[in-house]
C-alpha positions, 0 to 999 in steps of 0.5 A: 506127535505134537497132537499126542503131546497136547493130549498129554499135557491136558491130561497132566492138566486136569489130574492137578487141577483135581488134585488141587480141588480135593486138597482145597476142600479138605483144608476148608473142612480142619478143625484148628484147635486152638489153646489159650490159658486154662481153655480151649476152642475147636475153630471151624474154619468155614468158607467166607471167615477171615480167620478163626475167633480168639478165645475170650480173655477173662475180665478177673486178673485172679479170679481163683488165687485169693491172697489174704496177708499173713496176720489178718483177722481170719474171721474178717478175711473171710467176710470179705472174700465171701462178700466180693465173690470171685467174679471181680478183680479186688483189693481190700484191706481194714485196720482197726485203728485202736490196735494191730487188728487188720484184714488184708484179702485181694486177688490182684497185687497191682496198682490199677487205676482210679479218678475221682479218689486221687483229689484226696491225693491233690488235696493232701498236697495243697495242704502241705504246702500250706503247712510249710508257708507254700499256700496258694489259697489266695492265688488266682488261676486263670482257666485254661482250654486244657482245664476243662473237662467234658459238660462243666460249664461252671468254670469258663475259660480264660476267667481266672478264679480264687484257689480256695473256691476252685479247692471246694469246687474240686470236693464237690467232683468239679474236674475242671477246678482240679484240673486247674489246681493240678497244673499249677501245683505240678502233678511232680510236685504232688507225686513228692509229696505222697510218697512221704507217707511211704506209699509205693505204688501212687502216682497221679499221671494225667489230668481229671477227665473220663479216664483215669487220674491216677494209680493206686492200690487199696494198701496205700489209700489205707497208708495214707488215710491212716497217716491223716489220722496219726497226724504223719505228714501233716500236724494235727491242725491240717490233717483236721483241715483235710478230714474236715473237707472230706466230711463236708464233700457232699460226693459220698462213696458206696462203701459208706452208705449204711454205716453211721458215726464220724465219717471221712470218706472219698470215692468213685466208680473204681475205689472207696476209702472211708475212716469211721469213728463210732462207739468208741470204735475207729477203723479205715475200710479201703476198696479198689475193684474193677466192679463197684457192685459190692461195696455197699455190702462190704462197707456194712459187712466191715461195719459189723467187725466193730459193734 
């Protein structure tokens, strides 16, 4: 009896360890279908994997839905949607500054991040100040550690320098100095005093380093360069201060390289804003991009609008 019973048993056994088996290897074999937005893949899930691959997410936020505002220039707006392709994130916007004529296209809405280009935004600050009787050109401002950015060796810490030097050191792309003159401003205090001009979407938020400084868009780097030259926030004699440091800056961005006549420009990897004077003609061309790889050819491409 208890022979007949292990027999059974060992029977039971080995059909659940074949149905197992066969189970095991139809479940190695599936093909997962997974979906994402606007694509799919067909995963094979193979033996020794820790799991099927994610699918790609696209580097362009929009790529295909190009927006161009109401009003715009049609001939321009076209220009500059076939000049920044659909490869790329982008906001563009040029005004004529002689009359209504302006031209806003882009494929991204948000404010996306920028360095180097917000010293325009620190230096409008430092100049307002100085306007309202709150200078500190002739303050000393000893370096701290947090100061210093990554391989600059000009400025030494602990040593403490004059603001009007460490001001020219910072329009030269001196992280270091702007770091300097951030902290003792209050990034708080800057953020005020943009959003005079009416921008929105401007922030500074972290020191000068690798990684970004600020937030903007292309909308308000074109505000706020046009309030410089409308003498809005600061009066003629100080907006001249601020354009005339500008065109003194030996940085010059791509969107300028071609373009001739009076310029007051400022730039990085990320996003260029430019005022040009020229036979009579003045306008304000501003980028931002997550690829830099157009804009030599939208600066000559805006150029052409106005000869």
């Amino acid at each position: 009896m208890k022979n007949k019973v292990l027999l059974g048993s060992l029977i039971t056994a080995l059909l659940a360890f074949m149905l197992y088996s066969v189970n095991f290897k139809r479940v190695e074999n599936t093909k997962l279908k997974i979906a994402g937005p606007k694509q799919e893949q067909v995963v094979k899930n193979k033996k020794g994997k820790k799991g099927p691959s994610e699918p790609k997410v696209a580097t362009v936020e929009y790529p295909n839905h190009i927006k161009i505002a109401a009003g715009s220039e049609k001939k321009w707006a076209q220009k500059i949607e076939q000049v920044m392709g659909k490869d790329h994130s982008y906001q563009v916007c040029v005004q004529d500054l002689n009359n209504n004529k302006f031209a806003r296209v882009a494929n991204t809405s948000q404010r996306h991040s920028v360095n180097s280009v917000s010293r325009l935004f620190l230096l409008i600050a430092l100049t307002y100040q100085e306007q309202h009787g709150k200078s500190i050109n002739n303050k000393t401002i000893k370096i701290k550690k947090s100061d210093r950015a990554k391989k600059e060796k000009l400025l030494q810490k602990g040593i403490a320098y004059n603001a009007s030097y460490l001001k020219q050191l910072m329009l030269q792309g001196n992280q270091t100095a702007a770091n300097a003159l951030l902290r003792t401003l209050k990034p708080a205090k800057v953020n005020a005093i943009i959003k005079k001009i009416g921008v929105k979407d401007t922030v500074i938020k972290n020191k000068f380093a690798a990684k970004a400084a600020a937030l903007t868009t292309a909308n308000d780097l074109n505000k706020i360069m046009v309030s410089l030259y409308h003498d809005q926030i600061l009066s003629r004699q100080y907006s001249n201060q601020v354009l005339g440091a500008l065109n003194s800056s030996r940085t010059k961005p791509k969107i300028i390289r071609n373009t001739k006549g009076l310029i007051y420009a400022i730039g990085d990897s990320k996003a260029n804003v430019a005022l040009v004077q020229s036979n009579g003609n003045a306008y304000c061309v501003s980028v931002w991009s997550n690829n830099d790889q157009d804009f030599v050819k939208l600066g000559k491409a805006v150029n052409s609008f106005f000869k």
